[in-house]
C-alpha positions in Angstrom: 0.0 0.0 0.0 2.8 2.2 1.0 4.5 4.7 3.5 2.9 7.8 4.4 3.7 11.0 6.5 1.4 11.7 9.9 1.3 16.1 9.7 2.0 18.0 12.9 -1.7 17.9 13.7 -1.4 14.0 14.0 -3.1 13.5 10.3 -2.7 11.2 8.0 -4.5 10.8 4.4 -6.0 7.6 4.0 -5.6 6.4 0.5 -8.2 6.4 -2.1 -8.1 3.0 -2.9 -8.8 2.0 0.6 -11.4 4.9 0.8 -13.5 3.4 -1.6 -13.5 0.0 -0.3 -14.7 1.3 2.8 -17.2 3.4 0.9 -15.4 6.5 3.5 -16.5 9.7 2.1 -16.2 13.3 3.8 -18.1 13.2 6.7 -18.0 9.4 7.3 -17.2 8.5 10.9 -14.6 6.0 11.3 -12.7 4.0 14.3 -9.3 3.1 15.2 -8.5 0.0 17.5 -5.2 -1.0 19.0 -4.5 -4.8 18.3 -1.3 -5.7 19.6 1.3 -3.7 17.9 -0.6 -2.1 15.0 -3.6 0.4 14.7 -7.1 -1.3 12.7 -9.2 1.9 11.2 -12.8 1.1 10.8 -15.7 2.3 9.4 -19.0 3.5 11.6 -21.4 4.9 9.8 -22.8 2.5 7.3 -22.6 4.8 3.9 -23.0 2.8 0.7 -20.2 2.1 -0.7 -18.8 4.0 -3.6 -17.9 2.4 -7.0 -14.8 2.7 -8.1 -16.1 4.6 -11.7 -17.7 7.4 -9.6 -20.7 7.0 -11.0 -24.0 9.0 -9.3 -21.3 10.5 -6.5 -22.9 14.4 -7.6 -25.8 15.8 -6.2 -28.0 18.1 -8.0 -29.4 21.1 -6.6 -32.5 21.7 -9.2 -34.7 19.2 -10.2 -34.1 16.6 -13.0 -34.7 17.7 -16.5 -38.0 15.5 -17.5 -37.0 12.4 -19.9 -39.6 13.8 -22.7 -37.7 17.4 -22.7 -37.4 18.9 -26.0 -33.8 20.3 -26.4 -34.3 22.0 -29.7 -36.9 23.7 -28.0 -34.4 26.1 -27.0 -32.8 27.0 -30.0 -35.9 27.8 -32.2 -36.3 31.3 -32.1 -39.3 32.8 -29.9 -42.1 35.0 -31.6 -41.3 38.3 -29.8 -37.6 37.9 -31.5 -35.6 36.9 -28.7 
């Protein structure tokens, strides 16, 4: 996995890959235990997890555009000559 750096603060970043498997995302809660000589980190909350394409991570603030939308709608030129 690899060798990383704990910051003055006592942080460290977990990696992405590991991120994902534990579907952690920014405000997940997670736990660390002691077992013998080595730290465990643990996931609390139960988030679903995240696939690893990113696929439906983005929220949308408006409503969704309706399936039967007419695009073209928009580019035919109004009667007032807007």
């Amino acid at each position: 996995m690899g060798t990383f750096s704990v910051t003055s603060k006592g942080q460290v970043t977990v990696p992405k890959a590991v991120r994902q498997k534990l579907g952690i995302r920014t405000g997940s809660q997670v736990r660390f235990s002691i077992v013998g000589d080595r730290v465990e980190l643990a996931r609390v909350d139960a988030h679903a997890p995240v696939s690893e394409s990113g696929a439906a991570m983005l929220r949308r603030k408006r409503a969704a555009v309706p399936a039967d939308f007419d695009v073209a709608s928009l580019l035919r030129p109004r009667r007032d000559g807007r």
